[in-house]
C-alpha positions as CSV (number, residue, x, y, z in Angstrom):
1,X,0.0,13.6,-1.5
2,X,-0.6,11.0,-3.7
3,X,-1.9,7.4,-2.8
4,X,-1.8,4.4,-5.0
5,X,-5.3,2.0,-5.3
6,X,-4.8,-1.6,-6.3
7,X,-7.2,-4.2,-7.0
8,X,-6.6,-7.4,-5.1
9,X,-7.3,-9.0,-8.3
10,X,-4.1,-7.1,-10.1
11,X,-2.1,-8.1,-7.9
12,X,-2.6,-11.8,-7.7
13,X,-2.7,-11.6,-12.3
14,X,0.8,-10.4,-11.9
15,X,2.2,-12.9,-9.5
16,X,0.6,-15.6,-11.3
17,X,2.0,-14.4,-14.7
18,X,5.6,-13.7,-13.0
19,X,7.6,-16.2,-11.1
20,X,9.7,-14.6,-8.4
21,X,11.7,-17.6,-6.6
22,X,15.7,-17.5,-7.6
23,X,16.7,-19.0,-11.0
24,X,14.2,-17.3,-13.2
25,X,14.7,-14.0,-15.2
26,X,13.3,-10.9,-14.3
27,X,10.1,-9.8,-15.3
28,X,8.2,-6.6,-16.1
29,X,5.7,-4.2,-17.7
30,X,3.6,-1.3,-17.5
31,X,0.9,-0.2,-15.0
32,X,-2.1,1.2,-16.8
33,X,-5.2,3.2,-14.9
34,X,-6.8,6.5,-14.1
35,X,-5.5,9.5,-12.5
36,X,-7.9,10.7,-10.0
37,X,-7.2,14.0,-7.5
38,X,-4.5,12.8,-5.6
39,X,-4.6,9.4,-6.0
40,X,-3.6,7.0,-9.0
41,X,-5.9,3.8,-9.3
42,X,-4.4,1.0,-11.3
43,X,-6.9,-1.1,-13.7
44,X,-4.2,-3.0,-15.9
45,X,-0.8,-4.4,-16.3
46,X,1.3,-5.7,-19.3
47,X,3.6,-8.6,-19.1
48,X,6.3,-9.5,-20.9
49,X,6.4,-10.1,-24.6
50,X,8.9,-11.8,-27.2
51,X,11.0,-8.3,-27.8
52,X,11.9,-7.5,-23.7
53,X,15.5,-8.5,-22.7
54,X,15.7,-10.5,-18.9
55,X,18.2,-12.0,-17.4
56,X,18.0,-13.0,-13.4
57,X,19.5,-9.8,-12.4
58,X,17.6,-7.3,-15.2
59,X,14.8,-6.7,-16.9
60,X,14.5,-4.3,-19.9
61,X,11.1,-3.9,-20.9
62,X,10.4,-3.1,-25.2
63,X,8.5,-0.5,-26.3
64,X,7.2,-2.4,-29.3
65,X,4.8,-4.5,-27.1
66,X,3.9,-3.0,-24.2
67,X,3.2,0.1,-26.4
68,X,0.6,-1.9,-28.1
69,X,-1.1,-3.4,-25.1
70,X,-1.3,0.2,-23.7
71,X,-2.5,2.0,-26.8
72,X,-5.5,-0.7,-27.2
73,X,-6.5,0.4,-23.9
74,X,-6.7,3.8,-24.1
75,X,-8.7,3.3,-27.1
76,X,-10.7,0.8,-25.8
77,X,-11.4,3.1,-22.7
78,X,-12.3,5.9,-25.0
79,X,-8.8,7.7,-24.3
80,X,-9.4,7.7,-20.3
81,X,-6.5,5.2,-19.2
82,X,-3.2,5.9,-18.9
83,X,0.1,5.0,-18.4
84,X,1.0,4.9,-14.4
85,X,3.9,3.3,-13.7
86,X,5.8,0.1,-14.2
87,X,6.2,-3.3,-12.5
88,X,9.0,-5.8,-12.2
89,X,10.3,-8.7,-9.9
90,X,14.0,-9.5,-8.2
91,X,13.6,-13.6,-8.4
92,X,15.5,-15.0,-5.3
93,X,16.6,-11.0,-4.6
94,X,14.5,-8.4,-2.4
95,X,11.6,-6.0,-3.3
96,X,14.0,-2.8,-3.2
97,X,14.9,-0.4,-5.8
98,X,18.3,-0.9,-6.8
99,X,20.3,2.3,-8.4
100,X,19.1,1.4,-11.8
101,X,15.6,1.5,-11.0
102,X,15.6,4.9,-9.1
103,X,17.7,6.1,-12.0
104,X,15.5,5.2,-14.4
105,X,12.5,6.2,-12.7
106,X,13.7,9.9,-12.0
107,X,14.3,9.6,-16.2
108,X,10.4,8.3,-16.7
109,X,8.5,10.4,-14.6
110,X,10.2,13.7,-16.0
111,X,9.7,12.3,-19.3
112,X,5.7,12.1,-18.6
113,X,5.4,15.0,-16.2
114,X,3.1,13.2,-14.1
115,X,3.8,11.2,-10.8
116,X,4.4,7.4,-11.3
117,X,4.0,4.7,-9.5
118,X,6.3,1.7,-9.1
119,X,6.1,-2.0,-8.0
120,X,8.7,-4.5,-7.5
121,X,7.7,-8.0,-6.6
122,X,10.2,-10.8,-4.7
123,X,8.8,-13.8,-4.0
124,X,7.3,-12.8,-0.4
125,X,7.0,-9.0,-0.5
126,X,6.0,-6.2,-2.3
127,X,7.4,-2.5,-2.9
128,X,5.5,0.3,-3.7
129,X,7.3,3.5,-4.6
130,X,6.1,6.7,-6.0
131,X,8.2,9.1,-8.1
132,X,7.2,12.8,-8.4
133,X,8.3,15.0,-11.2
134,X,11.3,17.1,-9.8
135,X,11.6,14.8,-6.7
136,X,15.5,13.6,-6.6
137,X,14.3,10.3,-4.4
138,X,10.8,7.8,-5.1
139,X,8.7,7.7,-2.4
140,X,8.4,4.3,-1.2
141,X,4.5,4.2,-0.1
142,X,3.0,2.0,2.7
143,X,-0.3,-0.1,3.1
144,X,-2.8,2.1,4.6
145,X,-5.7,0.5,3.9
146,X,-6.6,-3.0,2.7
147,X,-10.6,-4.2,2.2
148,X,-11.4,-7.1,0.2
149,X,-11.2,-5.8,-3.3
150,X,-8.3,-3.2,-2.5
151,X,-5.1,-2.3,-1.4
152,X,-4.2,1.7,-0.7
153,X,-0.7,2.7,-0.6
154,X,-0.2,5.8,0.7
């Protein structure tokens, strides 16, 4: 079983950096961390750069710059973080994977051979899902555990 640790902290960056009421585009990036035994504990996120394509209903996220943001931080970390999952919003829509998203995380985590983690943000709520390796469905996680620095989806 894997569980998913979030900094308080992350979470608030990413909703400040991406609006999530109706009549704005979608918005995205990666989720960047460490893989720990049998949990995955989220340090960083990228956010949308010049080469991503949005609209209100879509969001496809460039490798160019979200490559770059994550490569500086696995050198900067002395090749310890990694890549852990991806983030997006549904402005004025609901945090739930639509068929596009599961399809394309199935695609991503068989790609890395490693579980992922996913988040979608909506402008009250938050979704969680992991994706394991030969798993047909994600996993949508629940809080477990909330302190004043963290979140624990498990």
């Amino acid at each position: 079983m894997t569980s998913v640790l979030i900094p308080n902290e992350l979470l608030a960056h990413i909703r400040s950096k991406a609006p999530t009421s109706g009549g704005h585009n979608e918005q995205g990036g990666l989720l960047l961390g460490h893989r720990k035994c049998g949990a995955l504990e989220l340090t960083r996120a990228t956010f949308p750069s010049r080469w991503d394509h949005a609209t209100p209903t879509l969001f496809k996220r460039s490798q160019r710059g979200h490559r770059i943001s994550a490569l500086r931080e696995w050198v900067r970390s002395g090749q310890t973080v990694d890549w852990l999952g991806e983030w997006h919003t549904h402005p004025g829509g609901i945090a739930r994977p639509s068929f596009t998203d599961l399809e394309s995380w199935r695609l991503l985590a068989r790609q890395s051979k490693q579980p992922m983690t996913f988040i979608i943000f909506d402008n009250i709520s938050i979704y969680v899902g992991l994706q394991v390796v030969n798993k047909a469905m994600v996993k949508p996680l629940r809080l477990a555990e909330r302190d004043q620095s963290h979140f624990l989806y498990s």
